[in-house]
Structure formats: structure tokens, C-alpha cells
N, C-alpha and C positions, 0 to 999 in steps of 0.2 A: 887108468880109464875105468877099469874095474872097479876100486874105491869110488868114482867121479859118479855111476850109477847108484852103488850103492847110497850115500851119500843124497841122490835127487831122488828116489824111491823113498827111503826114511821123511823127507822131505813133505812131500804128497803126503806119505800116512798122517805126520803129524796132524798138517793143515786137513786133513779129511777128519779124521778124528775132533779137533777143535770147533771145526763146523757142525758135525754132529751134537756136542756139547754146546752147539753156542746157538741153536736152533730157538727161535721163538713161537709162540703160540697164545693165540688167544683160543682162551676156553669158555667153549658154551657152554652151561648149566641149565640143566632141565628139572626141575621136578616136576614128577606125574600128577596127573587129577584122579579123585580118588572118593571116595563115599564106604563109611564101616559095613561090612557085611553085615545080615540081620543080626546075628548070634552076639555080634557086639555094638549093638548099634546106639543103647542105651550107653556103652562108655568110650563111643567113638566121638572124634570130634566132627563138626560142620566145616566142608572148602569151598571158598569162595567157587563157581562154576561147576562143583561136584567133578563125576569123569573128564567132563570136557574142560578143566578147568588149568590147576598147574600153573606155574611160572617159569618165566625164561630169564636169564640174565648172561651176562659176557665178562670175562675178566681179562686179566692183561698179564697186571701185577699180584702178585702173591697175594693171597685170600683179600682181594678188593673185587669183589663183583655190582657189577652197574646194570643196576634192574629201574626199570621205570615203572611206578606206583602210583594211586590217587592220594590228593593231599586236600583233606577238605571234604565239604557234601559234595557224594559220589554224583555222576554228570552221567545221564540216559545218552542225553545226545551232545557230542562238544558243542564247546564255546569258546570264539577265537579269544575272547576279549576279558575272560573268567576262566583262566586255567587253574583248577585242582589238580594239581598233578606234579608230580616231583621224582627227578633222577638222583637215585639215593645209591651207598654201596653198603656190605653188609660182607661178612666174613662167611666164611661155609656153612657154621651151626646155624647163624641169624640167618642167611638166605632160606637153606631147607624146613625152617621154622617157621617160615615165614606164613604159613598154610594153618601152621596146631600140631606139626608134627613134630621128629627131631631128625637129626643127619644120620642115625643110625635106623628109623623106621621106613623112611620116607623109598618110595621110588624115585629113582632119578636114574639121570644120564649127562654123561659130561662129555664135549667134541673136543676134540685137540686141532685148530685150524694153525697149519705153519702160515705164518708170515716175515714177511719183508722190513727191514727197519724204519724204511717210508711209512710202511702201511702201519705198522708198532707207534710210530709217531703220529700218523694219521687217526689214528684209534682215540691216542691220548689228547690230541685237541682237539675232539671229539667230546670223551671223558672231561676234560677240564669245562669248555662251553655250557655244555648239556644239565652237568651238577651246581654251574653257574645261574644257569636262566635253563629252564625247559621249553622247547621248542613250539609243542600244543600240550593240549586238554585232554587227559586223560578220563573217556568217556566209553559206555559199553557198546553204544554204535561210533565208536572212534580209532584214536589212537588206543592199545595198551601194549602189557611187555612183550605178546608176539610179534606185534605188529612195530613197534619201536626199537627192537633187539634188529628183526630183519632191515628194517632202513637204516640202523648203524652199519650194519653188514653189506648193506648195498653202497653206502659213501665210500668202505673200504674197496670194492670192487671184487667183493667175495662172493655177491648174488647178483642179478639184476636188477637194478635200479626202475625203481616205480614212483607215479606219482603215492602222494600218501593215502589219497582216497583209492586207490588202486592197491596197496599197501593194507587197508583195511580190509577192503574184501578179499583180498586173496590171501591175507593171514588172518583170520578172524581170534585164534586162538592157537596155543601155543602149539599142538599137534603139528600144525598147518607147516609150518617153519621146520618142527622134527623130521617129519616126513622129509624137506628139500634136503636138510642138511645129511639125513642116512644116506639118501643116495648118492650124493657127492663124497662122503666117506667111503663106500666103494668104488666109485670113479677114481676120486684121488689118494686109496689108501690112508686116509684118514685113521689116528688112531681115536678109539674110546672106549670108556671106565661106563660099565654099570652097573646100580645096585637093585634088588627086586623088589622091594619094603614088604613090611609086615604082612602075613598072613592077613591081620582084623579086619586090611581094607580093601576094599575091589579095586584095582589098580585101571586106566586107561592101558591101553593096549597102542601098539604103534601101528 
């Protein structure tokens, strides 16, 4: 009887242990928006939105991040019927570069969202679709990567689901989305990775 405990207790550890190891996660990628302080301002570089600017993107698999970008003459206002716009993937250096910076200067932030193998699958016909054909027009009163990152996140059932035009104004920029996601990292224990970047530039603040 003795052996028979020990035995289902070893049991348990394993498979608790293996689950811990077998845990998946999609990972948001933040970089912050940013503008060179005076002092460097002559050898800093120009970002697209300045502080309030920055990009979001989502990975799955190992340095494959899926950020939605313009593709083409940039769109004031979408257009259903003329999208410029393209879901691209890019590795860690290429994403955080993605500004004029590099992966060692940059401010950023990265969420670790546990999921489910449905929703791990759900992501990736998602992923496959979206780098297939993009959905809309990547435009500055439209869709872009806050607002396209969170409607991913909302098909997986990680936020709530909005229409898109509801989607725009409530994400306008990437902050908008950081904000939701911090405080669901305290709600559900969420783990995350941040880096400060370089003194030279004024960073966006959370």
C-alpha cells in the first residue's frame, strides 16, 4: 500500500512538472514610442508617431512575430476596396528595428499570455489567413498594429470582442492595448520581460 502511494504521488509530480514545461504562450511585443532628447537630437533618429507612437506585434512560434504594417501610399482614411496594408513576420532584431532603432536600445515590453492548444491553433489560422490576404486598409484614422494586434486577441477570446470601428477608437495606438494587457497581468499573474532603452531618447511612459 505504501509503495502504491508512493508510486501515484511520483505520478502527479511528473505530469505536474511536464505540464509546466509543456505550457504555451503567446507573446506580445511592445516597443515604446520615443523622440531623441535635445542633447541628441541632431543624431537621433525620426519614429513614425514620436511618444505616442511604437508597435505591437504577437508571436507564437519562436522569433516569428506577426505585426500588421502599410504596404504602399500610406491611407489618411481606409479604403475597403484599396488596401495598403500587409501582415508581415519579422524576427526580434527586425521587429524592434523596425522604428531606426535596434533590440539592444529600444524600450520595449514583452507579455507572456498562457494558452490553450485550441486557442495555439486558433492563433495559427489566424496567422496563416491574415499573411494570406489582410483583412482591411491600414490607414491613420483606421485599422493599424494596436488596433489589429487587439482584434487578434479578441478572436482568440483573450479580450473583448468589438466591432472594428469600435476596435479603432478604443485602440487608437499601441499604449491603448498596453495599458488593457498590464492590468490583466496582475489579474492573471501574467509573466513579463522589460527592457528601458537608451538614455538618448525620451521614452513613452505606461
Amino acid at each position: 500500500m505504501k509503495n502504491r502511494i508512493i508510486l501515484i504521488f511520483t505520478a502527479c509530480i511528473y505530469s505536474f512538472c511536464f505540464q509546466a514545461q509543456d505550457t504555451i504562450y503567446l507573446k506580445v511585443h511592445f516597443l515604446y514610442g520615443s523622440k531623441p532628447v535635445k542633447k541628441y537630437k541632431k543624431q537621433g533618429y525620426k519614429s513614425f508617431g514620436g511618444i505616442l507612437g511604437g508597435h505591437v506585434g504577437i508571436e507564437l512560434n519562436k522569433d516569428k512575430i506577426l505585426n500588421f504594417v502599410p504596404s504602399g501610399k500610406f491611407h489618411w482614411i481606409r479604403k475597403k476596396n484599396n488596401k495598403h496594408s500587409a501582415f508581415v513576420t519579422h524576427d526580434k532584431r527586425g521587429f524592434y528595428g523596425i522604428l531606426g532603432g535596434t533590440i539592444d536600445s529600444v524600450k520595449r515590453l514583452c507579455v507572456y499570455i498562457p494558452v490553450s492548444l485550441n486557442e495555439a491553433k486558433l492563433f495559427d489560422s489566424i496567422y496563416q489567413s491574415y499573411r494570406d490576404s489582410t483583412p482591411y486598409d491600414y490607414a491613420f484614422f483606421g485599422m493599424r498594429c494596436g488596433a489589429s494586434s487587439y482584434e487578434i486577441l479578441s478572436q482568440i477570446g483573450i479580450l473583448e470582442r468589438y466591432s472594428n470601428m469600435k476596435t479603432v477608437c478604443n485602440i487608437f495606438y499601441p499604449k491603448k492595448l498596453r495599458k488593457k494587457l498590464l492590468k490583466l497581468t496582475i489579474r492573471n499573474n501574467w509573466q513579463i520581460k522589460r527592457s528601458t532603452g537608451t538614455k538618448n531618447r525620451k521614452w513613452e511612459k505606461d
